[in-house]
GUKEDO-77301 format. One record per residue: residue in one letter; x, y, z of N, C-alpha, C in turn. Coordinates in Angstrom, 1 decimal, decimal comma. Layout:
N
residuo A | n.x X | n.y Y | n.z Z | ca.x X | ca.y Y | ca.z Z | c.x X | c.y Y | c.z Z;
...
//
This chain:
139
residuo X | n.x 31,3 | n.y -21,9 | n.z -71,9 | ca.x 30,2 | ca.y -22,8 | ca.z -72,1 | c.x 28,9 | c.y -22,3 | c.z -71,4;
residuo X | n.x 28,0 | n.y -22,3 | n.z -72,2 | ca.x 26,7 | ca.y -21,6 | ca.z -71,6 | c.x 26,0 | c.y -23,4 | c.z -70,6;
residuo X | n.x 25,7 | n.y -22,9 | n.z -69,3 | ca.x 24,8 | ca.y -23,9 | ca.z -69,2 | c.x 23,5 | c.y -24,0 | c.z -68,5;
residuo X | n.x 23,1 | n.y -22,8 | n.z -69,3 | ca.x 21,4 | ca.y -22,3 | ca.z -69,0 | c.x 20,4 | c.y -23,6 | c.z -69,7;
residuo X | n.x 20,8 | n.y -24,2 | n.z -71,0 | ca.x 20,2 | ca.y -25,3 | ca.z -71,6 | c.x 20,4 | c.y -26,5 | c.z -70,8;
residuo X | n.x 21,3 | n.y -26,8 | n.z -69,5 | ca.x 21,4 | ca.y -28,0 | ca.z -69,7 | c.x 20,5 | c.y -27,9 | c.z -68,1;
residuo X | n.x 20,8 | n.y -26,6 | n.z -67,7 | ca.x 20,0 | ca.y -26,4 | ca.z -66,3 | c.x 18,4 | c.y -26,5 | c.z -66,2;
residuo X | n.x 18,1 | n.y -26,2 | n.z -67,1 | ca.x 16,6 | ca.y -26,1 | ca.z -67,7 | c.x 16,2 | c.y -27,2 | c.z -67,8;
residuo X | n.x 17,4 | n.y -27,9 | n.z -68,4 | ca.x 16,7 | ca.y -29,1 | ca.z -69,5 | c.x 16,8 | c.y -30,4 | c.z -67,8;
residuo X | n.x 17,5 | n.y -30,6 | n.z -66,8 | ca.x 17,6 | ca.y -30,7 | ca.z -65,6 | c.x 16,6 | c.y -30,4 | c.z -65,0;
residuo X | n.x 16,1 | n.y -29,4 | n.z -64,7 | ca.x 14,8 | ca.y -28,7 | ca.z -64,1 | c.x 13,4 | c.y -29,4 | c.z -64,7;
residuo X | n.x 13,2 | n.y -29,8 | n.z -66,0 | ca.x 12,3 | ca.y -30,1 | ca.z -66,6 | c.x 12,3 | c.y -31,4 | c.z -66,1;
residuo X | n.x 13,5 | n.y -32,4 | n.z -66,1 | ca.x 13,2 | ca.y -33,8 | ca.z -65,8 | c.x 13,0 | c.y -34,0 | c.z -64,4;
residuo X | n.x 13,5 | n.y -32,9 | n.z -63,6 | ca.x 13,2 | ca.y -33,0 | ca.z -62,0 | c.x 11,5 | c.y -32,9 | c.z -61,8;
residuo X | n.x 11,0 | n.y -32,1 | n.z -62,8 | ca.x 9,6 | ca.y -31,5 | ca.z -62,5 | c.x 8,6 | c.y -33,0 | c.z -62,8;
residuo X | n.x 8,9 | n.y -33,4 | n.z -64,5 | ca.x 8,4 | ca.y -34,4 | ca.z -65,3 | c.x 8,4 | c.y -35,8 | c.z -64,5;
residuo X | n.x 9,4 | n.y -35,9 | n.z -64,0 | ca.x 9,6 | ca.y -37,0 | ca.z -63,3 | c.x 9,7 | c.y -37,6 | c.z -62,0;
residuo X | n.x 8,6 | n.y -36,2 | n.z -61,1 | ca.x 8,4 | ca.y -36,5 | ca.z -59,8 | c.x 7,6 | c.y -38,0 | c.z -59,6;
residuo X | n.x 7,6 | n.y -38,9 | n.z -60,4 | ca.x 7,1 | ca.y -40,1 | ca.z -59,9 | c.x 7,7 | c.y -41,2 | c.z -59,4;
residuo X | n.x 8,8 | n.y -41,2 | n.z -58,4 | ca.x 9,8 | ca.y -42,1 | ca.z -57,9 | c.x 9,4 | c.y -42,2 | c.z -56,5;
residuo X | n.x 8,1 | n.y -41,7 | n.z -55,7 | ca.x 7,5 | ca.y -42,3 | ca.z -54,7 | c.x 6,5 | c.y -43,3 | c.z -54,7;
residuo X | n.x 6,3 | n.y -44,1 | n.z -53,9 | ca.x 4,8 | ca.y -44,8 | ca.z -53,9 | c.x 4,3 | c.y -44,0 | c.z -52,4;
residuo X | n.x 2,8 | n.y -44,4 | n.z -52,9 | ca.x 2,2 | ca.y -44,5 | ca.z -51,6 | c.x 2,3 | c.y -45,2 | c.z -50,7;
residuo X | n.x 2,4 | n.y -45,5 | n.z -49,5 | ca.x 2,5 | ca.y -46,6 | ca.z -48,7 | c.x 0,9 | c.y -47,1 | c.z -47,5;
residuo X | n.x 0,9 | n.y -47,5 | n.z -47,5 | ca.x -0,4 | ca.y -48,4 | ca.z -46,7 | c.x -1,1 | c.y -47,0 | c.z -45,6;
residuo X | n.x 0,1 | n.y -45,8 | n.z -45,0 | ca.x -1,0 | ca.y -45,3 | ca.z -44,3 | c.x -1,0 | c.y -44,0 | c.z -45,2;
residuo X | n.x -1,0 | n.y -43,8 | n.z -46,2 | ca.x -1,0 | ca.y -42,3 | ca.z -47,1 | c.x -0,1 | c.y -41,9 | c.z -47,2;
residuo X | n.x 1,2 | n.y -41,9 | n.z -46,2 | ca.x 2,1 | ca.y -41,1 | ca.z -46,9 | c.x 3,5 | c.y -41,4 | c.z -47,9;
residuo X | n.x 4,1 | n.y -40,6 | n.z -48,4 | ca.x 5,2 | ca.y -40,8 | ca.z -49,6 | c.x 6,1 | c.y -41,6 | c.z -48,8;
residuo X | n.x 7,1 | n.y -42,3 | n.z -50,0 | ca.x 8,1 | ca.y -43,3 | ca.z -49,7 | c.x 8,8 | c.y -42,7 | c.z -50,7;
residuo X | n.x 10,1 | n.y -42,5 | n.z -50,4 | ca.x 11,1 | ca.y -42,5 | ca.z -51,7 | c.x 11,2 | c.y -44,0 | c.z -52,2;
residuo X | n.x 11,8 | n.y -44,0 | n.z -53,3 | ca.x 12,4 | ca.y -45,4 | ca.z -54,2 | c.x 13,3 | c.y -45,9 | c.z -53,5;
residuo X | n.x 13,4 | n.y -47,5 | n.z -53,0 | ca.x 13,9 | ca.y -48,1 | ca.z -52,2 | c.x 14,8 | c.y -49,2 | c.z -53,7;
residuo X | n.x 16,5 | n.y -48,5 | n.z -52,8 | ca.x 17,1 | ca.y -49,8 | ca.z -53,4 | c.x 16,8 | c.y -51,4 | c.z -53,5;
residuo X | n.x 16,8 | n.y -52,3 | n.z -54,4 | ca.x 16,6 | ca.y -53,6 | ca.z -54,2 | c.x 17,0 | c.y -54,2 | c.z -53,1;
residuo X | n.x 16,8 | n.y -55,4 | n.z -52,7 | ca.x 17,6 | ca.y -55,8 | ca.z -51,8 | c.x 18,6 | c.y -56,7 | c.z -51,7;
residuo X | n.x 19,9 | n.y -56,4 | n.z -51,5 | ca.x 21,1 | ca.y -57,1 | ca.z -52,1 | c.x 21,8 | c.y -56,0 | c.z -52,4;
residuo X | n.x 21,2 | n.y -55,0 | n.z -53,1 | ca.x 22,1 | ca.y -53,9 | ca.z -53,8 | c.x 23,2 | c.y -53,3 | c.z -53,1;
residuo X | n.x 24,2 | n.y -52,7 | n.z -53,8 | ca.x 25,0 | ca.y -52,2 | ca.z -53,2 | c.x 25,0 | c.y -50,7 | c.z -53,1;
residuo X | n.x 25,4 | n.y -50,1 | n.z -52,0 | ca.x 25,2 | ca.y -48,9 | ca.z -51,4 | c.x 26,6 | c.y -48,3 | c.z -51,2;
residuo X | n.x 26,8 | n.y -46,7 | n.z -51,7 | ca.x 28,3 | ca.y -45,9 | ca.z -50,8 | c.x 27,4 | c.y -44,9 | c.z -50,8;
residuo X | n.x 28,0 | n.y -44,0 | n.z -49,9 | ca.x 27,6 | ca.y -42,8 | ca.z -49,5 | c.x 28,5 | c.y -41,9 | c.z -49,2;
residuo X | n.x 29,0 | n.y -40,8 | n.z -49,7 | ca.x 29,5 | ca.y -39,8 | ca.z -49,6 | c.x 28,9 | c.y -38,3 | c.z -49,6;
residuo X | n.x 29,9 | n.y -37,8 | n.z -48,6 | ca.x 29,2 | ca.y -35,9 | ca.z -48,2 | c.x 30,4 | c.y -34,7 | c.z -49,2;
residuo X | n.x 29,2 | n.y -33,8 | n.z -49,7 | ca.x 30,2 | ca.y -33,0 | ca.z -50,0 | c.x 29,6 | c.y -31,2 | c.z -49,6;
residuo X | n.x 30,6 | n.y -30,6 | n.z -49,9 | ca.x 30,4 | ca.y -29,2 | ca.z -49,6 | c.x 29,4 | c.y -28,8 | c.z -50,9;
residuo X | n.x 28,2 | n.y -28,4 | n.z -50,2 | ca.x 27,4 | ca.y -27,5 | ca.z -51,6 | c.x 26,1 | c.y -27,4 | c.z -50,7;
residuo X | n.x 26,2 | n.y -25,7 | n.z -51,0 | ca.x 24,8 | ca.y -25,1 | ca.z -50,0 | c.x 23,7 | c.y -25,1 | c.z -51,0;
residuo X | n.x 23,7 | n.y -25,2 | n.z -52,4 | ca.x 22,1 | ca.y -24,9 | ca.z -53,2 | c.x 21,9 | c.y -26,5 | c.z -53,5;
residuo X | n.x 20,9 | n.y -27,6 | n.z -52,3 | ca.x 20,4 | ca.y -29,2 | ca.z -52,7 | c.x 20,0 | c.y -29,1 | c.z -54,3;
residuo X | n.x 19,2 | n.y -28,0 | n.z -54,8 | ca.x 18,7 | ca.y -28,1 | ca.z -56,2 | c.x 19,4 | c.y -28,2 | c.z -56,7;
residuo X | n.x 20,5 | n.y -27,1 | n.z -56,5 | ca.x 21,9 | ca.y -27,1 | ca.z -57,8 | c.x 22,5 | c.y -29,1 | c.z -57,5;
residuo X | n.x 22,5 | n.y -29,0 | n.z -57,0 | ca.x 23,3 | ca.y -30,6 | ca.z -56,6 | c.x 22,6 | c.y -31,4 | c.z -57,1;
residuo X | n.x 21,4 | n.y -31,5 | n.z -57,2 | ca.x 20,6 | ca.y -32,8 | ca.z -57,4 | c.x 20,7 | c.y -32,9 | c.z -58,9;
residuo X | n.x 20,5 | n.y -31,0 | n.z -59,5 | ca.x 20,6 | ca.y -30,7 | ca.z -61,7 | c.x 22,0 | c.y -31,4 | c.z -61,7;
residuo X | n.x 23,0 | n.y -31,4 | n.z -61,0 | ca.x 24,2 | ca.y -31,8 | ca.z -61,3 | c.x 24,5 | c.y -33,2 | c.z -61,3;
residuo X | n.x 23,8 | n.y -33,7 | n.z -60,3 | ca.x 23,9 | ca.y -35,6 | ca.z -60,1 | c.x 22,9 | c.y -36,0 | c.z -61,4;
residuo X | n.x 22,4 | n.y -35,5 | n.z -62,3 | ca.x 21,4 | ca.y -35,6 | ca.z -63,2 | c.x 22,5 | c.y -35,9 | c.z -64,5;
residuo X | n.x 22,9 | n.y -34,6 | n.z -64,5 | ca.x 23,8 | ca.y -34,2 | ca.z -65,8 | c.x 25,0 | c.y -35,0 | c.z -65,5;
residuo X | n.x 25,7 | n.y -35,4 | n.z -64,1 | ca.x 26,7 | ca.y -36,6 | ca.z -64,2 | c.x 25,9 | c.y -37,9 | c.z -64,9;
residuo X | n.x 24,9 | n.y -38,1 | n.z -64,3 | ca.x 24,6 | ca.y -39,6 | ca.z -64,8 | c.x 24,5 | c.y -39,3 | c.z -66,1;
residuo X | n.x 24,3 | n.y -38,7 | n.z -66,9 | ca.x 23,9 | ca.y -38,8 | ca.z -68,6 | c.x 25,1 | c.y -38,8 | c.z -69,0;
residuo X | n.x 26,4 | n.y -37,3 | n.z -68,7 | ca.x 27,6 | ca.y -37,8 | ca.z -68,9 | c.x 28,3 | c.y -39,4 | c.z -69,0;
residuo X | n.x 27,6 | n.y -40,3 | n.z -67,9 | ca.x 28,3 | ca.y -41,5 | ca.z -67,9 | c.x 27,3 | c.y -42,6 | c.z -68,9;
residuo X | n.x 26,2 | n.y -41,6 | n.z -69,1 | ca.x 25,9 | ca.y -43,1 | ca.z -70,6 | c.x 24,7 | c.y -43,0 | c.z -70,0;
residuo X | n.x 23,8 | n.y -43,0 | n.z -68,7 | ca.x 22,9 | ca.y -43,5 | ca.z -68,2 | c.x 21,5 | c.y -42,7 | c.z -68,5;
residuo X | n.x 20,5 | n.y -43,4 | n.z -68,7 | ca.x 18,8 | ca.y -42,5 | ca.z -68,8 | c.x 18,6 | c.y -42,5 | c.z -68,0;
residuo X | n.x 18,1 | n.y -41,5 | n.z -67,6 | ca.x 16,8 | ca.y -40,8 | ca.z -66,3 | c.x 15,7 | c.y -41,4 | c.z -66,4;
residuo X | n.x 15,7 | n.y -42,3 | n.z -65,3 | ca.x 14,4 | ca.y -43,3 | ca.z -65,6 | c.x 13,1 | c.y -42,1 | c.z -64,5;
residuo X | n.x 13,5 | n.y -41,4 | n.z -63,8 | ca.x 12,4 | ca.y -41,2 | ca.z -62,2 | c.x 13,6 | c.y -40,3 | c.z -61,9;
residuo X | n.x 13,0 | n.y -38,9 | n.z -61,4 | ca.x 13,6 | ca.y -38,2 | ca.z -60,2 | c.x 12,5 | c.y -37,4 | c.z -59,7;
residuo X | n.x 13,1 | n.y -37,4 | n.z -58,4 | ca.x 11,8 | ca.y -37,1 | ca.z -56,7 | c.x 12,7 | c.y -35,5 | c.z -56,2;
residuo X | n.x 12,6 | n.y -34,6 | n.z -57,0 | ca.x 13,1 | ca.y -33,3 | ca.z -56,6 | c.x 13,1 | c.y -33,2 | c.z -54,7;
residuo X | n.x 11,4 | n.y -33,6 | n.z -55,0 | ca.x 11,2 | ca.y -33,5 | ca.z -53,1 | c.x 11,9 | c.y -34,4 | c.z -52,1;
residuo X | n.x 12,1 | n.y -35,7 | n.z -52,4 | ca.x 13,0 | ca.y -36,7 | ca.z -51,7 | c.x 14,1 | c.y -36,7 | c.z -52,5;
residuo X | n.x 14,8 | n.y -36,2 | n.z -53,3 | ca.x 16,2 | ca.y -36,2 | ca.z -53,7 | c.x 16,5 | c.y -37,3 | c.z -54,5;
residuo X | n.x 15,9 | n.y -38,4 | n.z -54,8 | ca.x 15,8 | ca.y -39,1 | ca.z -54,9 | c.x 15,8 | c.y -39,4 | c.z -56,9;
residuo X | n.x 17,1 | n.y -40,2 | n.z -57,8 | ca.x 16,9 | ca.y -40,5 | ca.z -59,2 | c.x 17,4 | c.y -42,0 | c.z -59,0;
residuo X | n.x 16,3 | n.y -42,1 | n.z -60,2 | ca.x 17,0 | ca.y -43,6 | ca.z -60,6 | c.x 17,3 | c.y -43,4 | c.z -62,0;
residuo X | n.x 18,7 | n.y -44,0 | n.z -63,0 | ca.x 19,0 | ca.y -43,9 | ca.z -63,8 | c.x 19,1 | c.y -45,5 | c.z -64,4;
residuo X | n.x 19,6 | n.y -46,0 | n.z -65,7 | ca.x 19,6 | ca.y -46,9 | ca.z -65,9 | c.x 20,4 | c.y -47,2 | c.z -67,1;
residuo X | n.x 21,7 | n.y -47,8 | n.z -67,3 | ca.x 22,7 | ca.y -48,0 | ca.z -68,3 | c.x 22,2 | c.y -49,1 | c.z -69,2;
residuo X | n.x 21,8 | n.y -48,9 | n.z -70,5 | ca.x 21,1 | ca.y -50,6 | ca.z -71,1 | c.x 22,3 | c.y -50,9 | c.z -72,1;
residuo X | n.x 23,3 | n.y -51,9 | n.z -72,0 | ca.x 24,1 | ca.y -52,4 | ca.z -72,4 | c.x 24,1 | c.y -53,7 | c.z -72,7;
residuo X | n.x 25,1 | n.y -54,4 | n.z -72,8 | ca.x 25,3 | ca.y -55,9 | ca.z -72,7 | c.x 24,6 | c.y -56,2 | c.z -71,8;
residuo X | n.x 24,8 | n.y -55,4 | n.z -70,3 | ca.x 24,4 | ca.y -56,1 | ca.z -68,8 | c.x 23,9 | c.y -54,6 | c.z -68,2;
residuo X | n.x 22,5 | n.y -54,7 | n.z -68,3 | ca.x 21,9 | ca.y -53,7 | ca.z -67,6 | c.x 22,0 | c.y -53,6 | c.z -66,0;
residuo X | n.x 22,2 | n.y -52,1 | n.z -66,0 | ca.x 22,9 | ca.y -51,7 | ca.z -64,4 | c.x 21,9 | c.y -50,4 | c.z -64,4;
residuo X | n.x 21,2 | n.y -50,4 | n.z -63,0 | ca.x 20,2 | ca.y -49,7 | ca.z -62,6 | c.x 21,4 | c.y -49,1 | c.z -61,6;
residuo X | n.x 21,4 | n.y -47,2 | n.z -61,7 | ca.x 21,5 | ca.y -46,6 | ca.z -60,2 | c.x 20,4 | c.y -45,6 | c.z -59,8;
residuo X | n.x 20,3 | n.y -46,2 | n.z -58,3 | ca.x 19,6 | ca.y -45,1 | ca.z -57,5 | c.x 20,4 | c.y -44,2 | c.z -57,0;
residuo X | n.x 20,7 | n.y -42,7 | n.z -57,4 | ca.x 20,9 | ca.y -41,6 | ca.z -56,1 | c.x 20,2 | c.y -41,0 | c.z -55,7;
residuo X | n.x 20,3 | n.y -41,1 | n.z -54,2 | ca.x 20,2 | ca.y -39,8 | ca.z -53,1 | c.x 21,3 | c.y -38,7 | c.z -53,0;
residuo X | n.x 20,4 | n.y -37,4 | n.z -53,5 | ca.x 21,2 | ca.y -36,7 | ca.z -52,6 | c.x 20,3 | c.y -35,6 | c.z -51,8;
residuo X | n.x 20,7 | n.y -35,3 | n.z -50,7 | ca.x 20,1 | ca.y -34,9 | ca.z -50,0 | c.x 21,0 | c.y -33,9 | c.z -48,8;
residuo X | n.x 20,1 | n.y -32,7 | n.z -48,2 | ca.x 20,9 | ca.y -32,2 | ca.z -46,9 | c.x 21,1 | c.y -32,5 | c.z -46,0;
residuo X | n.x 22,5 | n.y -32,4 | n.z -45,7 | ca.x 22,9 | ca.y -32,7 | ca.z -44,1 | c.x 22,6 | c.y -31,0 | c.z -43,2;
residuo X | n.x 23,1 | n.y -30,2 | n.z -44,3 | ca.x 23,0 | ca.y -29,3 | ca.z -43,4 | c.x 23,1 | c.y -27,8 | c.z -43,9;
residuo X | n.x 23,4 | n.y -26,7 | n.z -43,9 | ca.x 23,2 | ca.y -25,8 | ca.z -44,8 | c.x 24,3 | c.y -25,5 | c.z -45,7;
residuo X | n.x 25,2 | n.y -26,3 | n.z -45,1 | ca.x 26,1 | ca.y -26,1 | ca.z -46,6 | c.x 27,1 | c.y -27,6 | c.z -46,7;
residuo X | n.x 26,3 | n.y -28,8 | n.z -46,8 | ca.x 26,5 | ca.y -30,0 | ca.z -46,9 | c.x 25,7 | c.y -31,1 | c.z -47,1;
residuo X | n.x 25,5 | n.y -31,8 | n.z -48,3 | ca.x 24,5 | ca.y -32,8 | ca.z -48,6 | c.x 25,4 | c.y -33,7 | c.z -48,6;
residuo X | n.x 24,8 | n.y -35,0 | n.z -49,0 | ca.x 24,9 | ca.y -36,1 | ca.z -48,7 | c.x 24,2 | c.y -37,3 | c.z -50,1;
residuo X | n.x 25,4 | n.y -37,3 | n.z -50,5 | ca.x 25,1 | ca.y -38,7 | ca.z -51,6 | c.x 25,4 | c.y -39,9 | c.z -51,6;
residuo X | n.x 24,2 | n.y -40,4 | n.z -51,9 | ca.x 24,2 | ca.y -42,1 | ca.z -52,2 | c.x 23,9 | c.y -42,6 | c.z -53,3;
residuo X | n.x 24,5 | n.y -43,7 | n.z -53,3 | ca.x 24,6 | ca.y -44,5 | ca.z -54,8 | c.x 24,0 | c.y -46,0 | c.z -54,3;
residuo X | n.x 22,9 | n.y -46,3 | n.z -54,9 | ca.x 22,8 | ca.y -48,0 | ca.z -54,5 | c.x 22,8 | c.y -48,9 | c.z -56,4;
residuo X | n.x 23,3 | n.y -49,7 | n.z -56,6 | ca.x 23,4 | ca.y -49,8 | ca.z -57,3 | c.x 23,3 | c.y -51,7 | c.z -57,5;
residuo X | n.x 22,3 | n.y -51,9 | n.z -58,9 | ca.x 22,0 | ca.y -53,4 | ca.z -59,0 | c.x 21,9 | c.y -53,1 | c.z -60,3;
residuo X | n.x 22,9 | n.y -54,7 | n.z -60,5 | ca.x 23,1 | ca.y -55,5 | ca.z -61,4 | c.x 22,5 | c.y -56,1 | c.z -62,3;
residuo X | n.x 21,8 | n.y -56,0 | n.z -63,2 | ca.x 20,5 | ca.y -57,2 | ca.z -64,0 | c.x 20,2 | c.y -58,0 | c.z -63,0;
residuo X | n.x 19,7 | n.y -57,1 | n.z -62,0 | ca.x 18,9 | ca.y -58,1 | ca.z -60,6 | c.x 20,3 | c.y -58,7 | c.z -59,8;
residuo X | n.x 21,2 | n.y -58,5 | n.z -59,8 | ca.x 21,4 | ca.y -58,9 | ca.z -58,7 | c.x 22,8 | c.y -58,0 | c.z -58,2;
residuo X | n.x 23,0 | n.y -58,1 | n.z -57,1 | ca.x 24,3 | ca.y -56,8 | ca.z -56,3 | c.x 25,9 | c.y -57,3 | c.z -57,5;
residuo X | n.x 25,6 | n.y -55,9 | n.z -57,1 | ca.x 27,4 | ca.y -55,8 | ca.z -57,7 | c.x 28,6 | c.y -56,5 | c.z -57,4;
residuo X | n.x 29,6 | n.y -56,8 | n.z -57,7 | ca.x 30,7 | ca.y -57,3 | ca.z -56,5 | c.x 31,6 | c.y -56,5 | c.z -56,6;
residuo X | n.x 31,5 | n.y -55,2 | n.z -57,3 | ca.x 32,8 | ca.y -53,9 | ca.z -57,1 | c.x 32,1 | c.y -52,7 | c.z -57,0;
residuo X | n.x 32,8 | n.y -51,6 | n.z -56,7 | ca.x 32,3 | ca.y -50,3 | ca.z -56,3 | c.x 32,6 | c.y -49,4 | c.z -58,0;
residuo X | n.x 32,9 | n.y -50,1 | n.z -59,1 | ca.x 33,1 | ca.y -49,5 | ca.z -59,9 | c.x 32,0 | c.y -48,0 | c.z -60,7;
residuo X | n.x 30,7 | n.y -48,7 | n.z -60,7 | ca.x 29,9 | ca.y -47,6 | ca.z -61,5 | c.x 29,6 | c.y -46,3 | c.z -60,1;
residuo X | n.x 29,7 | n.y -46,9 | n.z -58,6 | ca.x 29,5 | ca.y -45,7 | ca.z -57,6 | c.x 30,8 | c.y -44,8 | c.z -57,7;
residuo X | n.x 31,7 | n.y -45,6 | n.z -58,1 | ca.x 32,9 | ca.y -44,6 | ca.z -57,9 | c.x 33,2 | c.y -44,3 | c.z -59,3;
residuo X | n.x 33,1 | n.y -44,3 | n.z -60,0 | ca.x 32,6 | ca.y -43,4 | ca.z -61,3 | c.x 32,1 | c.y -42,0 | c.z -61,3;
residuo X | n.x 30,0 | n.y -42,9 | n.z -60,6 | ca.x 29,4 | ca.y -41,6 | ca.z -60,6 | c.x 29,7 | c.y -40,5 | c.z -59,5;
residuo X | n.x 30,5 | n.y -41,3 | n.z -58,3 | ca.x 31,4 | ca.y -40,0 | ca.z -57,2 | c.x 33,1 | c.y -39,4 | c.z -57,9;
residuo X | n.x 33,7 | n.y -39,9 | n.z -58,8 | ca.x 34,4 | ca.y -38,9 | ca.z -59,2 | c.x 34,2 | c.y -37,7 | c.z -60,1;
residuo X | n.x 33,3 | n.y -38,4 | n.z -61,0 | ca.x 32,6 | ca.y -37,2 | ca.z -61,9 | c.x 32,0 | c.y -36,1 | c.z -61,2;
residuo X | n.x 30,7 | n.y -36,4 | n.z -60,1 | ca.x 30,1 | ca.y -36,0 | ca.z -59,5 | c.x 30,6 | c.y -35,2 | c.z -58,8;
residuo X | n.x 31,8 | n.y -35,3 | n.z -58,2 | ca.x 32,6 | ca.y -34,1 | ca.z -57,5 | c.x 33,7 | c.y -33,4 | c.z -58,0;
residuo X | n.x 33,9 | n.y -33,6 | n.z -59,5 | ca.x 34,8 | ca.y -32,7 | ca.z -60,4 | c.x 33,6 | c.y -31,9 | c.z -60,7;
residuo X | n.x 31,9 | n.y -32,4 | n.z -61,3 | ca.x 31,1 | ca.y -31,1 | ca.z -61,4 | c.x 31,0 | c.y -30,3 | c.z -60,4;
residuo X | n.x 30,4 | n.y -31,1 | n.z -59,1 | ca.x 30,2 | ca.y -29,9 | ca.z -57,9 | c.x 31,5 | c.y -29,1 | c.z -57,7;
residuo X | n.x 32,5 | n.y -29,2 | n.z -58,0 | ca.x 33,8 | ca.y -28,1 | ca.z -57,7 | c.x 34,5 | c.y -28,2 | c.z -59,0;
residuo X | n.x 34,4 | n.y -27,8 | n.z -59,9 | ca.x 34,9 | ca.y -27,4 | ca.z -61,1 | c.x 36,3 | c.y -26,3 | c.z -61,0;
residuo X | n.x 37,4 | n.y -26,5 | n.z -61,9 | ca.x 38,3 | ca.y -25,3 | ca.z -61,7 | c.x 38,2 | c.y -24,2 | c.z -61,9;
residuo X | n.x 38,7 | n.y -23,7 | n.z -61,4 | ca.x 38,8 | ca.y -21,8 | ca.z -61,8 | c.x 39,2 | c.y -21,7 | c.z -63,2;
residuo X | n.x 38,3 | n.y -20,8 | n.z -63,7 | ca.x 38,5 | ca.y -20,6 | ca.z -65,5 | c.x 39,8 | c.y -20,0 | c.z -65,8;
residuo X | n.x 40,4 | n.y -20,5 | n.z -66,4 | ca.x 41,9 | ca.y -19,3 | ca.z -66,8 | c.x 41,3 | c.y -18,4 | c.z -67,4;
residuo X | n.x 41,7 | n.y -17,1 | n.z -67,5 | ca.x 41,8 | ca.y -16,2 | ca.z -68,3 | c.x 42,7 | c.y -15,7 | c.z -69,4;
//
């Protein structure tokens, strides 16, 4: 499978969609702050390229149904959003812990109000980490 189109097409909405900061009262950036109430997991995984990880937490959320409402390449920072019966907003962070370990979060709200299961974060964390470590191709 070629995935130069889907890497690109990732790149473009990271670029198009750096508007997921505000400004804040003394000039500087704010990433996008979960609601309040929302529900939050956070898990760390092994992966040294943040970019590659962040096109990847992109291309998970679309695999699971969701649009790319906002992503903050520079704060790590997407919000996605499932419009169904019952619309479900997620925010991920992912971000580095270290040179060869980031760090993802899922906050996620319910048509306004917190979740009462971990079901769509642990969704977007098992998908999310069958992309970042994928199997070895048979030959």
């Amino acid at each position: 499978m070629n995935a130069a189109p889907l890497v690109a097409s990732c790149a473009l909405a990271l670029a198009l969609c750096g508007a997921a900061r505000a400004d804040s009262a003394d000039g500087s950036r704010a990433a996008a702050e979960p609601t309040p109430g929302s529900l939050a997991v956070a898990h760390e995984f092994a992966a040294p390229d943040l970019l590659h990880a962040q096109r990847i937490a992109i291309a998970t959320l679309q695999d699971l149904g969701f649009a790319l409402e906002s992503a903050d390449a520079e704060r790590g920072v997407l919000i996605a959003s499932l419009l169904d019966a019952h619309p479900l907003r997620l925010t991920v962070s992912i971000t580095a812990k270290d040179d060869a370990t980031i760090s993802a979060s899922v906050a996620s709200d319910y048509a306004g109000a917190s979740l009462a299961n971990l079901g769509p974060a642990t969704a977007f964390f098992s998908a999310y980490e069958a992309a970042l470590n994928p199997p070895p191709e048979l030959d």
